[in-house]
N, CA, C and O atoms as CSV, one atom per row, in Angstrom:
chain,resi,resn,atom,element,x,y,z
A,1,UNK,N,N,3.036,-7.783,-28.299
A,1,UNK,CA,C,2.192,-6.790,-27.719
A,1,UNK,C,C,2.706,-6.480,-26.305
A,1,UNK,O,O,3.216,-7.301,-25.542
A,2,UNK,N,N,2.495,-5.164,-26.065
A,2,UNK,CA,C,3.070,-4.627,-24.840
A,2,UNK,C,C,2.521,-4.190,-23.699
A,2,UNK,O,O,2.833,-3.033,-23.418
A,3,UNK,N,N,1.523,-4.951,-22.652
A,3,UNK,CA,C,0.920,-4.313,-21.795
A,3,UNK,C,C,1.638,-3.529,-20.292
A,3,UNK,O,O,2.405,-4.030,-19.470
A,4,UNK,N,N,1.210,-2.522,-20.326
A,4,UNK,CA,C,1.725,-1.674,-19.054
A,4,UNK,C,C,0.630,-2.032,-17.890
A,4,UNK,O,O,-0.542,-2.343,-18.103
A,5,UNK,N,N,1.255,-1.923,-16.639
A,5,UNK,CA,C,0.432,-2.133,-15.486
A,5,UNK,C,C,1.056,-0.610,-14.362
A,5,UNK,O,O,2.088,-0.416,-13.720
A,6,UNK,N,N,-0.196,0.187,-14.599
A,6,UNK,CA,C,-0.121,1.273,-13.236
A,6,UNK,C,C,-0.592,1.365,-11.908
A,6,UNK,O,O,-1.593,0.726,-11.586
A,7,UNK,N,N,-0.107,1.947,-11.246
A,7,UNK,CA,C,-0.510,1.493,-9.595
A,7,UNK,C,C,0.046,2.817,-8.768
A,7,UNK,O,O,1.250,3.072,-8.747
A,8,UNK,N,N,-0.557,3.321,-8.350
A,8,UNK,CA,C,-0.554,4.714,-7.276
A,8,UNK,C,C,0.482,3.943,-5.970
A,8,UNK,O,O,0.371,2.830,-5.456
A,9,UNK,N,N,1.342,4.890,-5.754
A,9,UNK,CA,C,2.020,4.599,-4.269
A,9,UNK,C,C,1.941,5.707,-4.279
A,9,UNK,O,O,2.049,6.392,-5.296
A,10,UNK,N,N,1.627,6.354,-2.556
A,10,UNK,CA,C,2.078,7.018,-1.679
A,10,UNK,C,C,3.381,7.428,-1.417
A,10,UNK,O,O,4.112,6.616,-0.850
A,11,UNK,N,N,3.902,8.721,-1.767
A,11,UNK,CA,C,5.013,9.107,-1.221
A,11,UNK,C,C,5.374,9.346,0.194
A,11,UNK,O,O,4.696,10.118,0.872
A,12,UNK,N,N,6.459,8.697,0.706
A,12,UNK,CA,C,6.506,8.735,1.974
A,12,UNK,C,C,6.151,9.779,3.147
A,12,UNK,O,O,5.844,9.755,4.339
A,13,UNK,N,N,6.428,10.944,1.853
A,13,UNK,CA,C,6.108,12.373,3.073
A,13,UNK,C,C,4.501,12.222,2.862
A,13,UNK,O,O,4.071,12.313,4.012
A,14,UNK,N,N,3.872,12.118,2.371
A,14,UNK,CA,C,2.425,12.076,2.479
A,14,UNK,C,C,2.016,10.598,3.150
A,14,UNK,O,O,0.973,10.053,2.790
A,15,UNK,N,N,2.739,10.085,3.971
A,15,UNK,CA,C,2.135,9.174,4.747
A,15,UNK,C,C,0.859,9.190,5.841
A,15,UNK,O,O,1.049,10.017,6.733
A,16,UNK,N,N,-0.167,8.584,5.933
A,16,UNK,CA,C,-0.989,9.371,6.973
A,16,UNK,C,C,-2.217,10.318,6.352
A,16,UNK,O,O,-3.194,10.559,7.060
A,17,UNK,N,N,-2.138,10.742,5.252
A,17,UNK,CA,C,-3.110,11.788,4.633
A,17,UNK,C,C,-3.818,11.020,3.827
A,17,UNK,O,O,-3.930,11.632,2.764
A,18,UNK,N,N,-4.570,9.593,3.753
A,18,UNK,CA,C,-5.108,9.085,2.828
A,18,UNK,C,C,-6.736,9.616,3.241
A,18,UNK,O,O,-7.677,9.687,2.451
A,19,UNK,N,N,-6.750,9.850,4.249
A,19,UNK,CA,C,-8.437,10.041,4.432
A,19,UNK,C,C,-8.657,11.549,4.658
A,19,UNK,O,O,-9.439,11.642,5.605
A,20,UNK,N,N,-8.372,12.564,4.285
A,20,UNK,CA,C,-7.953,13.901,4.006
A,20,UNK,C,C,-8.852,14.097,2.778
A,20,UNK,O,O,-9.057,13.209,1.949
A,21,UNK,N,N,-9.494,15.629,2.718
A,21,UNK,CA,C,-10.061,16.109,1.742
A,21,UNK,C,C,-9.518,16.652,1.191
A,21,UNK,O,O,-8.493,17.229,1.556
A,22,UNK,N,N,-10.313,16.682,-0.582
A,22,UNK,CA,C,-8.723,17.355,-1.197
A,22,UNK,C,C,-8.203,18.728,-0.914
A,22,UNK,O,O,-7.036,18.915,-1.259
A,23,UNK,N,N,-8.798,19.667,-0.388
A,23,UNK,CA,C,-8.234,21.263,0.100
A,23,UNK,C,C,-6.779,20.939,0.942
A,23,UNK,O,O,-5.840,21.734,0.922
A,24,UNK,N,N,-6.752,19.822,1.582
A,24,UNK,CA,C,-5.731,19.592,2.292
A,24,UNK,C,C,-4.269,18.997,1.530
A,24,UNK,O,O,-3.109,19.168,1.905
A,25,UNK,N,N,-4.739,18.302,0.426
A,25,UNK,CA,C,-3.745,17.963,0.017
A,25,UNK,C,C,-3.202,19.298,-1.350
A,25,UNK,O,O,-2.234,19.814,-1.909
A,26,UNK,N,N,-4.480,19.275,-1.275
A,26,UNK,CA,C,-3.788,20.969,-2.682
A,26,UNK,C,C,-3.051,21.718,-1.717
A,26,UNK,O,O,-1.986,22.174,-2.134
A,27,UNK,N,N,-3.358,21.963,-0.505
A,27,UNK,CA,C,-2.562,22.499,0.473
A,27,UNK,C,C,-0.687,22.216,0.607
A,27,UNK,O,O,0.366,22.817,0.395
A,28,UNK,N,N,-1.152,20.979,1.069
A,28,UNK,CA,C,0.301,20.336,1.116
A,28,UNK,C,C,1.256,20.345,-0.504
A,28,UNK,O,O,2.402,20.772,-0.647
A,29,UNK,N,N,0.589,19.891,-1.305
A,29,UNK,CA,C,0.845,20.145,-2.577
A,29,UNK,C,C,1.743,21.383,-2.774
A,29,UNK,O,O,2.972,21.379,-2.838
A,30,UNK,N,N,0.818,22.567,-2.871
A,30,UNK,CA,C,1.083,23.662,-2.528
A,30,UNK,C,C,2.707,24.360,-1.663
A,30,UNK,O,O,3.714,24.952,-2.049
A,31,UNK,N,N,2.097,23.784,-0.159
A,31,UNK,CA,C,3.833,23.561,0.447
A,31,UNK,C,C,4.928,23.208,-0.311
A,31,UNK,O,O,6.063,23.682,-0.356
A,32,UNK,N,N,4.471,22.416,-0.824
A,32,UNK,CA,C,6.068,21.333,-1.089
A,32,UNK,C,C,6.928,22.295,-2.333
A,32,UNK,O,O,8.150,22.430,-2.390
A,33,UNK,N,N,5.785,22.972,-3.393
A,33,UNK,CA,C,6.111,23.578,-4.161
A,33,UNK,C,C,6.742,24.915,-3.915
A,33,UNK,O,O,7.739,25.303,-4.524
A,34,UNK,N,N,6.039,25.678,-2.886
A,34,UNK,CA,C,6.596,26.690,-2.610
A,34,UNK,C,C,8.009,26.603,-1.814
A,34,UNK,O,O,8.996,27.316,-1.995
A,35,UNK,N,N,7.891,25.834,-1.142
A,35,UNK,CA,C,9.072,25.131,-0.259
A,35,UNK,C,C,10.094,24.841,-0.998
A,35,UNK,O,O,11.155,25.351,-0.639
A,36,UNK,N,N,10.111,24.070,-2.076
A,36,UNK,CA,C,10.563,24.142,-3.247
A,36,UNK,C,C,11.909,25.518,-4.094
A,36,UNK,O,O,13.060,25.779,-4.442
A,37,UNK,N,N,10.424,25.949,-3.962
A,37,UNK,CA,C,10.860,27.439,-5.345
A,37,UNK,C,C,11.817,28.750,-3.864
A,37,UNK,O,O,12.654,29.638,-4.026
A,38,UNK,N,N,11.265,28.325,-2.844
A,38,UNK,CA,C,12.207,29.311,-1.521
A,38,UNK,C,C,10.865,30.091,-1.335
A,38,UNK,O,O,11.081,30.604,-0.238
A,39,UNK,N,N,9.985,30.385,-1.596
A,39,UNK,CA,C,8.772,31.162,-1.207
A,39,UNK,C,C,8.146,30.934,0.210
A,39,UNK,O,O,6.941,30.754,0.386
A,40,UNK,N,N,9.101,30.961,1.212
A,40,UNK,CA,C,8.333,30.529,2.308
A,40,UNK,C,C,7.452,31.340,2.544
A,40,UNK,O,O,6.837,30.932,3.529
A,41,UNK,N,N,6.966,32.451,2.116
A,41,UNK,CA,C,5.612,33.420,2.936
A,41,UNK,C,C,4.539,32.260,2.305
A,41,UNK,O,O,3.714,31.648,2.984
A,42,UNK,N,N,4.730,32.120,0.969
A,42,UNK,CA,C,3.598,31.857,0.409
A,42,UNK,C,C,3.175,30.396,0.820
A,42,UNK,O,O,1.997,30.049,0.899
A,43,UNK,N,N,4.377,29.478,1.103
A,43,UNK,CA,C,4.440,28.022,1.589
A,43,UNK,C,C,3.724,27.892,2.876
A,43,UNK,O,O,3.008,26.912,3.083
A,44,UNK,N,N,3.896,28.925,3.842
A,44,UNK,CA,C,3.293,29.057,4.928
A,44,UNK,C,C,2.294,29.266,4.958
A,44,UNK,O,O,1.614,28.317,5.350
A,45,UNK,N,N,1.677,30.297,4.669
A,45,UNK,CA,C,0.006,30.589,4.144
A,45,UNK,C,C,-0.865,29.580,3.837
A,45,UNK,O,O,-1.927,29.438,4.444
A,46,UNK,N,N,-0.361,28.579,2.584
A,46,UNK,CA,C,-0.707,27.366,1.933
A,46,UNK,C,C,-1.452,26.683,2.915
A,46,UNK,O,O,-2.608,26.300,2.741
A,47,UNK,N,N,-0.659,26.496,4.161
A,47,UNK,CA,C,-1.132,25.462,5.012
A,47,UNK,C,C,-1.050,26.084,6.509
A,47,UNK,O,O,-1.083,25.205,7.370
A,48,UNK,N,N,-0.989,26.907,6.817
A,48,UNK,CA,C,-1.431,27.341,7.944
A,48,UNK,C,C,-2.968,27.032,8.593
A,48,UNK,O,O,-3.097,27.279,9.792
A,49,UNK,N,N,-3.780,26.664,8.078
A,49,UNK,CA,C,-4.884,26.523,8.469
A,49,UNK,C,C,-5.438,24.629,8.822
A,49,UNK,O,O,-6.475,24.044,9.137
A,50,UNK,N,N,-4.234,24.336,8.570
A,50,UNK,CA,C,-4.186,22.187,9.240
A,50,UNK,C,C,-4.225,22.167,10.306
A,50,UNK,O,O,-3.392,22.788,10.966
A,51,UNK,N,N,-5.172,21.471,10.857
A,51,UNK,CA,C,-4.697,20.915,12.028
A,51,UNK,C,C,-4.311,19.825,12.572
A,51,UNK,O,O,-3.824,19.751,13.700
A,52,UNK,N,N,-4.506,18.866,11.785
A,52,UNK,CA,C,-3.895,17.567,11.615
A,52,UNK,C,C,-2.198,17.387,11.821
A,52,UNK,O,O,-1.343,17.452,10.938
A,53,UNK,N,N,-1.968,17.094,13.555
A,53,UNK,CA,C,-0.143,17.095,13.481
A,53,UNK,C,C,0.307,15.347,13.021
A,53,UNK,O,O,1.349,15.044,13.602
A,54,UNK,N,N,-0.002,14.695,12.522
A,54,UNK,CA,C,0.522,13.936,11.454
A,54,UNK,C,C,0.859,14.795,10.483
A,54,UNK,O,O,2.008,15.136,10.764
A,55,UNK,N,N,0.516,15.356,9.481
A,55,UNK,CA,C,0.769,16.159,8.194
A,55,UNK,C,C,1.227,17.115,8.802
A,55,UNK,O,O,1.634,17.946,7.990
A,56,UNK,N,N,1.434,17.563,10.272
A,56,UNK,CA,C,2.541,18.599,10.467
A,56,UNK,C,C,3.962,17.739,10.370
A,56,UNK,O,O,4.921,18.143,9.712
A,57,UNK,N,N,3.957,16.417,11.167
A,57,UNK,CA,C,5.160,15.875,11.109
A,57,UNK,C,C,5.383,15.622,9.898
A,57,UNK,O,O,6.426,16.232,9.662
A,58,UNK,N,N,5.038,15.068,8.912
A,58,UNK,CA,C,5.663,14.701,7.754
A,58,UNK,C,C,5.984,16.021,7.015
A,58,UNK,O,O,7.096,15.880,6.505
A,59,UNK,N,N,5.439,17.347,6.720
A,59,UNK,CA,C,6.350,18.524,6.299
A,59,UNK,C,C,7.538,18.514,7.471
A,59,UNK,O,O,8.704,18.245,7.182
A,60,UNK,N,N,7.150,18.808,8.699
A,60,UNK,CA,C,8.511,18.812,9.284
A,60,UNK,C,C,9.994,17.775,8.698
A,60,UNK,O,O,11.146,18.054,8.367
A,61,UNK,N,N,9.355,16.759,8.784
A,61,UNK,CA,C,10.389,15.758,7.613
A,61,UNK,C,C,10.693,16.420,6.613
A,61,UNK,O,O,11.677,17.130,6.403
A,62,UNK,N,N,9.691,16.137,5.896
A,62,UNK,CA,C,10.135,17.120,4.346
A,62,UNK,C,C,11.174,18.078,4.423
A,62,UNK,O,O,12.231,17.919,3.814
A,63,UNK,N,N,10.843,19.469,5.425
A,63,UNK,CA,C,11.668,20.478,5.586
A,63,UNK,C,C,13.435,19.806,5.934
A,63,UNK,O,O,14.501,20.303,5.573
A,64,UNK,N,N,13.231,18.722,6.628
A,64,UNK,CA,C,14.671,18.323,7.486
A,64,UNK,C,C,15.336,17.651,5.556
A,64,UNK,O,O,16.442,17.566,5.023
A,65,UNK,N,N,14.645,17.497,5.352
A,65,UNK,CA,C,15.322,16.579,4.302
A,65,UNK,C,C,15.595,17.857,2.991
A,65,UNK,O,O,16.149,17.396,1.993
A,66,UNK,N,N,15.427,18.600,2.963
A,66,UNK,CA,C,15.737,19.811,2.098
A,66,UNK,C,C,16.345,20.902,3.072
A,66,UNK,O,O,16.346,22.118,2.880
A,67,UNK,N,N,16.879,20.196,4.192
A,67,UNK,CA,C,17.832,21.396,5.017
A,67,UNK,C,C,16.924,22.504,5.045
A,67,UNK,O,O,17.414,23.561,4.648
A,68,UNK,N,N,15.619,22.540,5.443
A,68,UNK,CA,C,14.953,24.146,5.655
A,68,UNK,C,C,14.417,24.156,7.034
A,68,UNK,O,O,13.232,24.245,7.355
A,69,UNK,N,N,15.696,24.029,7.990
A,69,UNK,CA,C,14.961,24.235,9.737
A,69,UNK,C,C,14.256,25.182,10.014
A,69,UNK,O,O,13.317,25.115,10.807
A,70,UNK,N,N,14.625,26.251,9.371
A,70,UNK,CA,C,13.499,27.845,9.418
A,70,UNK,C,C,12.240,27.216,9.365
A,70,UNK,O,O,11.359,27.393,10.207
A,71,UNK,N,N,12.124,26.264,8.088
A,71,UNK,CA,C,10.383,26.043,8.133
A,71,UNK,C,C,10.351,24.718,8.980
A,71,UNK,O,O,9.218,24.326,9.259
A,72,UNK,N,N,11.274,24.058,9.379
A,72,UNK,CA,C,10.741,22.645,10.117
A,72,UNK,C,C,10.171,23.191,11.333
A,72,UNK,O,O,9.063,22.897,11.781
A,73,UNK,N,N,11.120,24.125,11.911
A,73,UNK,CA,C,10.659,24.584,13.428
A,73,UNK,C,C,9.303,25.653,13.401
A,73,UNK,O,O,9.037,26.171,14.486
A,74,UNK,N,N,8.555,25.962,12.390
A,74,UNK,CA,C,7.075,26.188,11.620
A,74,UNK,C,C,6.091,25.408,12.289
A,74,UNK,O,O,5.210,25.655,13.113
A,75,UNK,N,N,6.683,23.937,11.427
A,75,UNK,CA,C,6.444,22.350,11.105
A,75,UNK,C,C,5.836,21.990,12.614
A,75,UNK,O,O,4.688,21.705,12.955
A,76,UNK,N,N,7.418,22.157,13.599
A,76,UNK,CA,C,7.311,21.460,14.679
A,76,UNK,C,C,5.877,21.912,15.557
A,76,UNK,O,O,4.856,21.274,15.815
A,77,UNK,N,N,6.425,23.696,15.972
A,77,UNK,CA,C,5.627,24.091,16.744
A,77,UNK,C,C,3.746,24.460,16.221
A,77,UNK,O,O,2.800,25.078,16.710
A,78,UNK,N,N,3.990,23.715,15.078
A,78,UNK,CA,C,2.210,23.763,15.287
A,78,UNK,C,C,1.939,22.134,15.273
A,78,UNK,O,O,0.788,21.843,14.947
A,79,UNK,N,N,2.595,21.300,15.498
A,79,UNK,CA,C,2.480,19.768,16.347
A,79,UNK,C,C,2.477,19.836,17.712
A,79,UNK,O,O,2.580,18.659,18.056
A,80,UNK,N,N,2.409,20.660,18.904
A,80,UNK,CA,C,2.067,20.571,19.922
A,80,UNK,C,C,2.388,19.587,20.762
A,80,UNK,O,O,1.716,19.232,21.731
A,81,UNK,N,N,3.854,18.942,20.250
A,81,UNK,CA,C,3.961,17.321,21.211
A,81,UNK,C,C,5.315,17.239,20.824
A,81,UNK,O,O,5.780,18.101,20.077
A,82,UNK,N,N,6.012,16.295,21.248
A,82,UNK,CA,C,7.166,16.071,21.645
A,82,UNK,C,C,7.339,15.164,19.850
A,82,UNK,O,O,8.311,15.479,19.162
A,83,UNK,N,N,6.881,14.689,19.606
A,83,UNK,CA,C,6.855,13.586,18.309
A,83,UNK,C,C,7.760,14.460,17.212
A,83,UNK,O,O,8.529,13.913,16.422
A,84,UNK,N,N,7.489,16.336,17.305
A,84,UNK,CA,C,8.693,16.700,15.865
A,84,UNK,C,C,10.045,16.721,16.538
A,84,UNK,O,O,10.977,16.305,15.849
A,85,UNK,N,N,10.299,17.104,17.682
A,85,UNK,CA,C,11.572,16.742,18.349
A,85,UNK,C,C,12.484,15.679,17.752
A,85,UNK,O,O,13.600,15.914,17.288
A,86,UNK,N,N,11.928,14.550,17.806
A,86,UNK,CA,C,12.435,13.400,17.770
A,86,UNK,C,C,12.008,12.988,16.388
A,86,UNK,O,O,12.363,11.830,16.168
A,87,UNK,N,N,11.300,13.598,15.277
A,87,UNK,CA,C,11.405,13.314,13.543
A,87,UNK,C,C,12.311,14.438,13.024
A,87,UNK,O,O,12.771,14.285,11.892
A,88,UNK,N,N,12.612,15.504,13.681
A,88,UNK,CA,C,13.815,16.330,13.186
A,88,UNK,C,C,15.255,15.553,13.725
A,88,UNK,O,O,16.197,15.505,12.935
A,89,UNK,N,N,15.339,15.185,14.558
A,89,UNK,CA,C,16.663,14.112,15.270
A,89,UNK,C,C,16.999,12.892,14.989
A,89,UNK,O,O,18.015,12.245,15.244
A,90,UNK,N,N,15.372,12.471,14.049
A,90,UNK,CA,C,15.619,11.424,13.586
A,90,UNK,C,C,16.496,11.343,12.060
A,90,UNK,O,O,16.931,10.275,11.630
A,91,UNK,N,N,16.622,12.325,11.525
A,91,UNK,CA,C,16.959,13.076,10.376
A,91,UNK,C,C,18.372,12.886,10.229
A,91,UNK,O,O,18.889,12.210,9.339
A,92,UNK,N,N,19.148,13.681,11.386
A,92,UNK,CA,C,20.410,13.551,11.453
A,92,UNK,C,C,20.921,13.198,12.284
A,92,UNK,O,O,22.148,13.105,12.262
């Protein structure tokens, strides 16, 4: 007999968003997909309305790690602090 054992991990870019309602993560969700497919109007829209700059830094990641600086520097400047500077630099 063959028992399976499942267990939820956190993907690294969603680090930080555990206490988040879900509009926020269909949001981000949302991003990653459009971000994804090249739809940045629509990727942007998605989540324009966060204000949470944790979940700005980790798309900013995201973006660095799929080479899309167009949207990291999005990412950065609605984090308001020196912290995406130095997670886009941390990149490369």
């Amino acid at each position: 007999m063959c028992f399976y054992q499942i267990h939820e991990e956190m993907l690294k870019d969603f680090s930080g968003i555990e206490k988040i309602d879900d509009t926020i993560v269909k949001s981000i969700m949302n991003f990653s997909f459009y971000l994804t497919t090249g739809n940045m109007d629509e990727a942007y829209k998605s989540v324009k309305s966060i204000q949470n700059p944790i979940i700005w830094e980790n798309m900013a990641q995201m973006c660095v790690k799929t080479k899309r600086l167009d949207v990291a520097e999005i990412c950065i400047g609605n984090m308001r602090f020196a912290r995406g500077a130095r997670a886009v630099k941390k990149k490369f």
